[in-house]
C-alpha positions in Angstrom: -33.8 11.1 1.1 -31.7 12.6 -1.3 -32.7 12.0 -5.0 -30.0 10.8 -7.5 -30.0 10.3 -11.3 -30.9 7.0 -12.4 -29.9 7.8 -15.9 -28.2 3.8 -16.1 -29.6 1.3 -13.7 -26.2 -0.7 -12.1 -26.7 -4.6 -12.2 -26.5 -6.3 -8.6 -23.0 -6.2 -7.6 -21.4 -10.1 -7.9 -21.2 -11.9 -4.4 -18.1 -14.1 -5.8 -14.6 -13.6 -4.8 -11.3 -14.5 -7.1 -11.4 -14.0 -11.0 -14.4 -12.2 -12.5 -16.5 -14.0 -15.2 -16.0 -13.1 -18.8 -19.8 -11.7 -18.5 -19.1 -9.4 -15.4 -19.3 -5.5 -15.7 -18.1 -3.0 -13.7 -18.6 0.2 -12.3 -16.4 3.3 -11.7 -17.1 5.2 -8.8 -15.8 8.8 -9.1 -16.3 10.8 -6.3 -15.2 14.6 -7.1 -15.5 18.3 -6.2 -18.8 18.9 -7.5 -21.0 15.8 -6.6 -20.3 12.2 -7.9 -20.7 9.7 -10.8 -20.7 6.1 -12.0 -19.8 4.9 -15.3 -20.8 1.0 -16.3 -18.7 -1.4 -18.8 -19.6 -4.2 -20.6 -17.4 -7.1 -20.5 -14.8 -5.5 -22.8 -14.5 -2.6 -20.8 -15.0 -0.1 -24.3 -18.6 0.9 -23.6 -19.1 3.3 -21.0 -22.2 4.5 -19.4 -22.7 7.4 -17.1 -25.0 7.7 -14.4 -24.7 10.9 -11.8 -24.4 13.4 -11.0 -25.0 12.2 -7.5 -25.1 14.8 -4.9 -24.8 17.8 -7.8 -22.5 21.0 -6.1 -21.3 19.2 -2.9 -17.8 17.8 -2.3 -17.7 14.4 -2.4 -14.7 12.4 -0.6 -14.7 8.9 -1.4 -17.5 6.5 -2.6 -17.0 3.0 -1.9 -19.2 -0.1 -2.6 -19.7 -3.0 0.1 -17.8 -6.1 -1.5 -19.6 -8.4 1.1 -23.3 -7.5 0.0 -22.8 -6.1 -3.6 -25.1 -3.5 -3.0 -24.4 -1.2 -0.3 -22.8 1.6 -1.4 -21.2 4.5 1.4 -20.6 8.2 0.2 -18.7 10.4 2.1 -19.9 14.2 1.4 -19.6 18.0 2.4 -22.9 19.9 1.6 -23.4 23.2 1.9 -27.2 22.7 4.1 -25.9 19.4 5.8 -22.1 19.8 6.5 -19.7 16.7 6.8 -22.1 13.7 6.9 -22.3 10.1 5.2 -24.9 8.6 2.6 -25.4 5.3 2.4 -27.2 3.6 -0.5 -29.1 0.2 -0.5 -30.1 0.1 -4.6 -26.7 0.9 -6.0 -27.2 4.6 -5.9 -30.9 4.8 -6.6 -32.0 6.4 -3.8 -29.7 7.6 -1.2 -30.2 8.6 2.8 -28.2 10.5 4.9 -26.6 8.2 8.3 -28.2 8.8 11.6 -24.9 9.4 12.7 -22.5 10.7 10.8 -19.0 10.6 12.2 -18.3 13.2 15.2 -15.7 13.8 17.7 -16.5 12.9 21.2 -17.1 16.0 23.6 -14.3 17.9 24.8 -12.5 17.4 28.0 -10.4 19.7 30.2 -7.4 17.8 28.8 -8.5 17.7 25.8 -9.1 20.8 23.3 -12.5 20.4 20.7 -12.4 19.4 17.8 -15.1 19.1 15.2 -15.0 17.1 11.4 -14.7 18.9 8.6 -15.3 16.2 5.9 -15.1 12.3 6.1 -12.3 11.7 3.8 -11.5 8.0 3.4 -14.3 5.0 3.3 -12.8 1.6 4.3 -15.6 -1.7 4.4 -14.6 -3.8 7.3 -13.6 -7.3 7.2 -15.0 -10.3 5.4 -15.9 -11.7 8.7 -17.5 -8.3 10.0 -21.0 -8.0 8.3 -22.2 -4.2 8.2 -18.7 -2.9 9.8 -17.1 0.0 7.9 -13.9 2.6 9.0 -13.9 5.9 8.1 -10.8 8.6 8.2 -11.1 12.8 8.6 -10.0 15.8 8.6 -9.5 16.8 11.3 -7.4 13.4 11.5 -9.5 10.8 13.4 -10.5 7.4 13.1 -14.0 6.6 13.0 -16.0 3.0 13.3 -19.8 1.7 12.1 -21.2 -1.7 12.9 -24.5 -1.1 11.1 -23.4 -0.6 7.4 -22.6 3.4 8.3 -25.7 4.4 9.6 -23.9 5.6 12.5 -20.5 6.1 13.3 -18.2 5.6 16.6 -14.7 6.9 17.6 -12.0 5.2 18.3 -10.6 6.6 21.2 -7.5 5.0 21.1 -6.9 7.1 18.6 -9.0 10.4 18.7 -8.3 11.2 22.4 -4.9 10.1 22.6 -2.7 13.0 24.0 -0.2 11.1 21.8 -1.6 11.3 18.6 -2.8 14.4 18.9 0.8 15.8 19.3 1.5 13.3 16.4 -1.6 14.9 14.4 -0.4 19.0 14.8 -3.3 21.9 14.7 -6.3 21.2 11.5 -3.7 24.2 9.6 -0.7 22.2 9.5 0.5 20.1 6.0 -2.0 19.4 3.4 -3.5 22.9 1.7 -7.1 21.7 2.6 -6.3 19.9 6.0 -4.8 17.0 7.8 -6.1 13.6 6.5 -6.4 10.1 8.4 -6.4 8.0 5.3 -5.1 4.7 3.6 -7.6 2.5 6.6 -6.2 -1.0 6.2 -7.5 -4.5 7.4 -5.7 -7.6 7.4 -7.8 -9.7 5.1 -6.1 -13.2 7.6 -7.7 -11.5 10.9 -10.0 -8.6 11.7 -8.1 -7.5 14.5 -5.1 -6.4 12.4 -5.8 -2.8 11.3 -3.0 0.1 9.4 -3.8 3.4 8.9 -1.8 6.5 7.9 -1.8 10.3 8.5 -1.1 12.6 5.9 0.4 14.5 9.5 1.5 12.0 11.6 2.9 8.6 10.0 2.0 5.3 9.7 0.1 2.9 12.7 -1.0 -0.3 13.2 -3.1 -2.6 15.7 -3.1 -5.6 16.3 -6.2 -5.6 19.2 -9.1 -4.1 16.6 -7.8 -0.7 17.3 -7.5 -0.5 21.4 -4.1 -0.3 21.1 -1.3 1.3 18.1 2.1 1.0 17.3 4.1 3.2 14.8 5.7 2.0 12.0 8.3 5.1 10.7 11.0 3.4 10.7 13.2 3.8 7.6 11.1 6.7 6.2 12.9 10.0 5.4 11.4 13.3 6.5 12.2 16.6 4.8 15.6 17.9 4.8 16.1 19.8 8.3 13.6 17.9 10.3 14.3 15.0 12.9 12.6 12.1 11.6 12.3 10.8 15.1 9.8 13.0 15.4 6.4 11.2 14.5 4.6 14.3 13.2 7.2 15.5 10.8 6.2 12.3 8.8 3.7 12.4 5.8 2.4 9.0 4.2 0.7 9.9 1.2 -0.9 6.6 0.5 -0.4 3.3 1.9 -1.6 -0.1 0.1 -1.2 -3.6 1.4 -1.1 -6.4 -1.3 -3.9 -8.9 -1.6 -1.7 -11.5 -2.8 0.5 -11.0 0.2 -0.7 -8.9 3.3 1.9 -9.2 4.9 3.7 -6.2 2.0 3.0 -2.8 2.2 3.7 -0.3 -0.7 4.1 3.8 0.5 4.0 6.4 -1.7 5.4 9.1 1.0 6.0 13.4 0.9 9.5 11.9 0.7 9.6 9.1 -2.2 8.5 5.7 -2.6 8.6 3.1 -0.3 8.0 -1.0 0.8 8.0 -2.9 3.9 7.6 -6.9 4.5 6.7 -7.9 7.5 7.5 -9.1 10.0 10.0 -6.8 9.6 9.4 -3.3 10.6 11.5 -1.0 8.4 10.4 0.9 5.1 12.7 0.5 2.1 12.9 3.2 -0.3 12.3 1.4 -3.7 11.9 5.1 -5.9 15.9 5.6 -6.0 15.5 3.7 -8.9 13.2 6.4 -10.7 14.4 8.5 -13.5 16.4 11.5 -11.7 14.1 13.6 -13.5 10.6 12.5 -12.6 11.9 11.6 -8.8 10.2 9.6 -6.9 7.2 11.9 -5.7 3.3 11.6 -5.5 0.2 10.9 -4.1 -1.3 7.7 -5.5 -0.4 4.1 -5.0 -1.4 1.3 -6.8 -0.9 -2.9 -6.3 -1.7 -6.1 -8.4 -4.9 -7.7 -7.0 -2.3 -11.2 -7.8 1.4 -10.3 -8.0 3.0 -8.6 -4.5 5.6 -7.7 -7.0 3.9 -5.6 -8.9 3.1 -1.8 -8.3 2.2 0.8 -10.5 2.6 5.5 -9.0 1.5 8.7 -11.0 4.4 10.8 -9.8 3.8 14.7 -10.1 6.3 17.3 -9.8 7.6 17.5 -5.9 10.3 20.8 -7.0 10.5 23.2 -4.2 7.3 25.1 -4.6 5.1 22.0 -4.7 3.3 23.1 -8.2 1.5 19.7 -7.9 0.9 18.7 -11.7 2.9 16.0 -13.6 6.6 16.6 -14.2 7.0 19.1 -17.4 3.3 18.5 -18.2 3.8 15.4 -19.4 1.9 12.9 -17.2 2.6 9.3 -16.9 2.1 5.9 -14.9 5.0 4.2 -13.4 5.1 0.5 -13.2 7.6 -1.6 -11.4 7.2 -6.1 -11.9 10.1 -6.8 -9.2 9.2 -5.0 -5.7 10.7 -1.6 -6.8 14.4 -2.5 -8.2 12.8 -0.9 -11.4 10.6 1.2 -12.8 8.8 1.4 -16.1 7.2 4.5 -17.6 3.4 4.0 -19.1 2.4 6.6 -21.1 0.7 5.5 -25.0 -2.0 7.8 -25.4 -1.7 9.9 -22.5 -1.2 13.2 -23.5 2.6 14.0 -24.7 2.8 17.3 -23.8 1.0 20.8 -21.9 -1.1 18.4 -19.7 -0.8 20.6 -16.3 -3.0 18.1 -14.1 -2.4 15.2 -11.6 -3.6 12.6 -9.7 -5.1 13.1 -6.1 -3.9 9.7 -3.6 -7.5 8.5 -3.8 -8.1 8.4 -7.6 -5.9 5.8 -8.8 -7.5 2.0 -8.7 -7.1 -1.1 -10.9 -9.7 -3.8 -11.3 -9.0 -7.8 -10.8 -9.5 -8.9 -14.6 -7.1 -11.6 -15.8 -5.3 -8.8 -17.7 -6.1 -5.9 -15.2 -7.1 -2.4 -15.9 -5.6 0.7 -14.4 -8.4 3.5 -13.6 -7.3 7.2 -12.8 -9.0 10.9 -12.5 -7.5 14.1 -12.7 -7.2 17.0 -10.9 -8.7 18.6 -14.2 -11.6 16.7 -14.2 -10.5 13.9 -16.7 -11.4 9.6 -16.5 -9.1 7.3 -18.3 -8.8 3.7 -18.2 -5.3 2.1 -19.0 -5.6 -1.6 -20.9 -2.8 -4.5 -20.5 -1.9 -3.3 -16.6 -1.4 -0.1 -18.2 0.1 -0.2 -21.4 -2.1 1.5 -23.8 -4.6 4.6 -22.1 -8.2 5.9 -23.2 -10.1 8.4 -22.1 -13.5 7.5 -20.8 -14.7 11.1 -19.8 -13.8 14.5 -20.2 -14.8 18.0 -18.3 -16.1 16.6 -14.8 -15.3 18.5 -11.9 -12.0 17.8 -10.1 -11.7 14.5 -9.0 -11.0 13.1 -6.0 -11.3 9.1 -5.7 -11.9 6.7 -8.2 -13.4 2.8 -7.1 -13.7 -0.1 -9.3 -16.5 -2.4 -8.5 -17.2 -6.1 -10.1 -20.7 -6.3 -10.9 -23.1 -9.2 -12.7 
């Protein structure tokens, strides 16, 4: 068991779909470099509690609560005694225990080099229909599966010892600075069976058999200047969402600009032409409306030639667009105006399913802030936590 600050208790998590009650709260999760914390709101989300640190030194992923119980919560960690595993909590972060299981590549074959995980890096809770079933993405890139609330994990082999996608995937010290991600695990909320998921080396994919078989889906997306963007692996989604008000849209926010695709159709759009020239149309996280398919909301961060990854001119800001991408708003009151050097990592962007939603972001400088009216106005909630890496919203009672 792995003790964990109870500092304040979180209510049972509400069962309900649709809009929350006036009396609901909710809970932050913010999983970061240095362990992991949640902060409770009342009702008027301007009261903050904090409870954490959870997991105090290690490198936490992702940390995802179970909508379908409302109490199980998954944390994806790197310690320094255990190495890559998975926690799983029963009590809203209580008491925590580490899965049987955690997710593993299968053994080598002669056709097929090792491999072993070095973190868990995305948490995905299966579908509605699927009690206890969870996805989980890694670096190395692979795509993982539990049927027993992530006490222990499968491969998908479709995917993990595909000759394929492990040309699509490169070597573990290609792309991102810290390693190749499988991220952005998405499920079809009209059929279980109908699964997305994006490499951050290796494009975008989808099923349509529960994962037994995959189709790409680059079509449209530009690659960077002087590579063939027939070429699977040159591509590099950064974050893929689908909208609950309309699976069948897909927002991207890509190495190479913004992007949307309706379905059936099978091209990507790029919607961030329409960004200020100077901000471009570069950055990791995306956001949608839990109720408007039109509506979309980026952090960009400055994508010049040496990749400096903070926001453009230290001047940070959302980006909202109400019409599928033909514009683009900047959201900035009370963000700071000026010599803010952070940004925001794909993961740590959210927004909660209020009447008038909430956006909820953390910084690579170890900074919480909640933006009111779908963004409008901004307020810092905490200050001086480790770096941040994800950021969850949760409903609770």
């Amino acid at each position: 068991m792995h003790p964990s600050a109870t500092r304040s208790p979180v209510p049972k998590a509400a069962a309900a779909r649709g809009t929350p009650a006036a009396s609901s709260r909710l809970v932050l999760l913010v999983a970061t470099r240095k362990g992991a914390w949640l902060f409770c709101a009342d009702h008027t989300r301007r009261t903050w509690t904090t409870d954490g640190p959870h997991f105090l030194g290690h490198t936490i992923s992702h940390v995802h609560l179970d909508p379908r119980d409302g109490s199980t919560l998954l944390a994806a960690a790197r310690t320094g005694h255990l190495g890559p595993t998975v926690f799983r909590s029963t009590n809203l972060g209580r008491t925590w225990k580490e899965a049987r299981q955690p997710p593993a590549f299968a053994k080598p074959t002669s056709a097929l080099p090792p491999r072993s995980v070095e973190h868990t890096f995305w948490l995905t809770p299966g579908h509605a229909s699927e009690c206890d079933s969870w996805y989980a993405g890694t670096s190395p890139q692979g795509l993982f599966r539990s049927e027993d609330g992530g006490n222990t994990w499968a491969p998908l082999p479709a995917v993990n010892d595909s000759a394929e996608f492990r040309e699509w995937m490169g070597s573990a010290q290609d792309g991102t600075p810290d390693g190749p991600k499988l991220h952005s695990i998405l499920i079809d909320p009209r059929d279980p069976k109908h699964l997305y998921f994006a490499m951050s080396g290796g494009g975008v994919h989808e099923s349509h058999d529960a994962g037994r078989s995959w189709a790409t889906l680059i079509k449209g997306m530009e690659v960077v200047e002087g590579m063939d963007a027939a070429t699977v692996t040159f591509h590099d989604p950064h974050c893929v969402r689908l909208c609950p008000s309309n699976p069948d849209r897909l927002y991207q926010q890509n190495h190479c600009g913004i992007y949307r695709l309706d379905r059936p159709g099978d091209t990507w759009q790029r919607i961030g032409r329409k960004m200020p020239k100077r901000v471009g149309d570069i950055g990791f996280p995306m956001v949608v409306h839990p109720r408007d398919a039109d509506t979309a909301w980026v952090f960009p961060m400055d994508g010049t030639s040496v990749w400096p990854r903070t926001s453009p001119d230290g001047r940070p800001a959302a980006y909202v667009t109400r019409n599928a991408g033909k514009t683009w708003q900047r959201l900035d009151q009370g963000l700071p105006a000026s010599q803010a050097w952070w940004t925001v990592k794909r993961q740590a962007m959210t927004v909660d399913a209020r009447p008038a939603p909430a956006l909820y972001l953390g910084t690579t400088s170890g900074e919480l802030w909640i933006g009111y009216e779908e963004g409008a106005r901004w307020m810092n909630i905490a200050r001086h936590l480790p770096e941040i890496y994800a950021v969850e919203v949760a409903e609770l009672r």
